[in-house]
C-alpha positions, -999 to +999 in steps of 0.1 A: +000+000+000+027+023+011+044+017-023+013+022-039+010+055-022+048+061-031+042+058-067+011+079-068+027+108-054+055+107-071+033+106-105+014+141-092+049+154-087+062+142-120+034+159-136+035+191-115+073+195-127+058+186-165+034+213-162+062+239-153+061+242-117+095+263-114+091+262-072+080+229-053+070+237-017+085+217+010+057+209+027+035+200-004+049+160-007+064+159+021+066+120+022+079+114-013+114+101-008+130+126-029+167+131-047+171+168-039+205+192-039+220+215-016+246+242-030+263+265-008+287+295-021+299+329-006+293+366-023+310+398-016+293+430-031+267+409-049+292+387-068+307+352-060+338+350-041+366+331-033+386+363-013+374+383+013+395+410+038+395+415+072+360+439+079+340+424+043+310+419+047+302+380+035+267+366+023+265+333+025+235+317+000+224+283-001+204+267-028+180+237-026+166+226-055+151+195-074+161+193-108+151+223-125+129+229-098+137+251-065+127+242-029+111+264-009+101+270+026+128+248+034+148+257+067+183+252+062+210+253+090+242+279+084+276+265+104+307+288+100+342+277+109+370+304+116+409+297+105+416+287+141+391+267+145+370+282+162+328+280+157+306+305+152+269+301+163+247+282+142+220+304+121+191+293+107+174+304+075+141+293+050+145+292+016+124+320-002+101+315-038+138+310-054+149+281-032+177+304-013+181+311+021+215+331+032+226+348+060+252+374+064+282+381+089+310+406+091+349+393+096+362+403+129+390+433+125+414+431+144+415+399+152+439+369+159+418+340+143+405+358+110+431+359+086+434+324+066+407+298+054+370+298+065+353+272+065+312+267+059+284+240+056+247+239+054+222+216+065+193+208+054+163+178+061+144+176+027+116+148+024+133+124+051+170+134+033+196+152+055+213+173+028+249+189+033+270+209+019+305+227+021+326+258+008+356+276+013+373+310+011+404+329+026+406+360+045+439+377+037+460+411+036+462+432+011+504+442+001+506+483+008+512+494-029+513+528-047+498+524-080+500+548-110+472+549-143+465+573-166+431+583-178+426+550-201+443+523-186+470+511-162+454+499-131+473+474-112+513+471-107+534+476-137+511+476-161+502+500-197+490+532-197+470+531-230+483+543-264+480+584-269+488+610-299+506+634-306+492+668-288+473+650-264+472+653-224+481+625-204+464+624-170+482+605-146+472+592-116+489+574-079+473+559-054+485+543-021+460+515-004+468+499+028+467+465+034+428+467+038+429+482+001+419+522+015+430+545-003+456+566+017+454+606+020+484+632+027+506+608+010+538+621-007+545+603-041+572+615-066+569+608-105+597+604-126+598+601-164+619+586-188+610+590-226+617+568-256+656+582-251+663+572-217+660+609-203+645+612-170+627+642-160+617+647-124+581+656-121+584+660-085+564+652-057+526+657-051+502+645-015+473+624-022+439+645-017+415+634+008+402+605-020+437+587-015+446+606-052+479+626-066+479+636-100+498+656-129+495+660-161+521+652-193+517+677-227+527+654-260+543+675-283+531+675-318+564+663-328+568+630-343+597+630-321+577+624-293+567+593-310+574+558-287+575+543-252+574+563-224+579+552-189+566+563-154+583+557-121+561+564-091+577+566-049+564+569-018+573+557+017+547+544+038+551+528+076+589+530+069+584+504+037+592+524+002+568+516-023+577+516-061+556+513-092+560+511-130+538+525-161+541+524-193+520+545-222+525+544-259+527+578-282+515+569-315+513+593-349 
């Protein structure tokens, strides 16, 4: 009788997922024995992430689902695992109409246990099945760096500036971030510029504004002269620790 029963409900469900049914609710067949998923995964700003720092905030989202089909009005039970080990309180969350449930925390800053690999699982009892699940991600510092761009490219150590022509303005740009990646005010960074001859010309030293920003500006010539590689040396000292950077633009007829 019971397999009898079995088989009938799992026909209604069949043809329930037939007939489109993009959200099953938990409670609807709650005695079919079921093959459902659990997916956990952590976001930072709205995206998926592996890397986090010190003060991020961290969603955590878990996904139950049948098929094509999402669960919901499922409770599903959050555990989080610090690098040293230690736990944090178990949360509790339902999946909504999409079959997610997720709850959020904040890394601890300063502190001795968050910088290294966290660790998290879900639970979650679906028709008679204990689901599980598990994910990863590391909490890490951030090198202090000075970084120099120009107004079309060039974010990032060492990297190109872009390709310009003759007569135009090249904005250029430094920043210093700290190992928590803020921008750094009243900092004193020195440019340097060497053109497609070797020549260096000091452009001396500016202070980052209250945005963490220092900037000049280069004049191209209309000379054909001017024509090659150009290279930008950015300085600054921060904490004691001197801080270099490289950049690179392009002058083009």
């Amino acid at each position: 009788m019971n397999s009898k029963k079995e088989l009938l409900m799992t026909s209604i469900l069949a043809i329930g997922l037939a007939l489109g049914l993009g959200t099953i609710s938990y409670g609807l067949f709650s005695e079919i024995p079921i093959n459902a998923r659990v997916d956990v995964l952590a976001e930072k700003n709205g995206v998926r992430s592996v890397s986090f720092l010190p003060s991020d905030l961290v969603l955590l989202e878990a996904q139950l689902s049948y098929g094509n089909s999402s669960l919901a009005g499922t409770p599903v039970e959050f555990g989080v695992r610090t690098p040293d080990g230690t736990d944090f309180p178990l949360q509790k969350a339902t999946t909504n109409n999409l079959g997610t449930a997720n709850i959020t925390f904040t890394i601890p800053w300063p502190s001795s246990f968050s910088l290294g690999t966290w660790w998290v699982s879900v639970a979650s009892e679906v028709y008679g099945q204990t689901l599980n699940a598990s994910t990863s991600f590391e909490c890490q510092l951030l090198p202090i760096a000075v970084d120099i761009s120009t107004q079309k490219s060039g974010v990032g150590q060492n990297a190109q500036g872009g390709h310009f022509a003759l007569n135009e303005t090249v904005d250029l740009y430094a920043q210093v971030r700290d190992e928590l990646n803020r921008t750094l005010p009243n900092q004193d960074v020195s440019f340097v510029i060497k053109d497609l001859n070797g020549t260096s010309f000091d452009y001396g030293t500016l202070t980052t504004d209250s945005s963490g920003f220092a900037g000049t500006k280069i004049g191209i010539r209309q000379d054909e002269a001017y024509v090659g590689t150009f290279e930008v040396y950015a300085r600054t000292v921060y904490n004691d620790v001197v801080l270099l950077d490289t950049l690179t633009f392009r002058v083009e007829a």
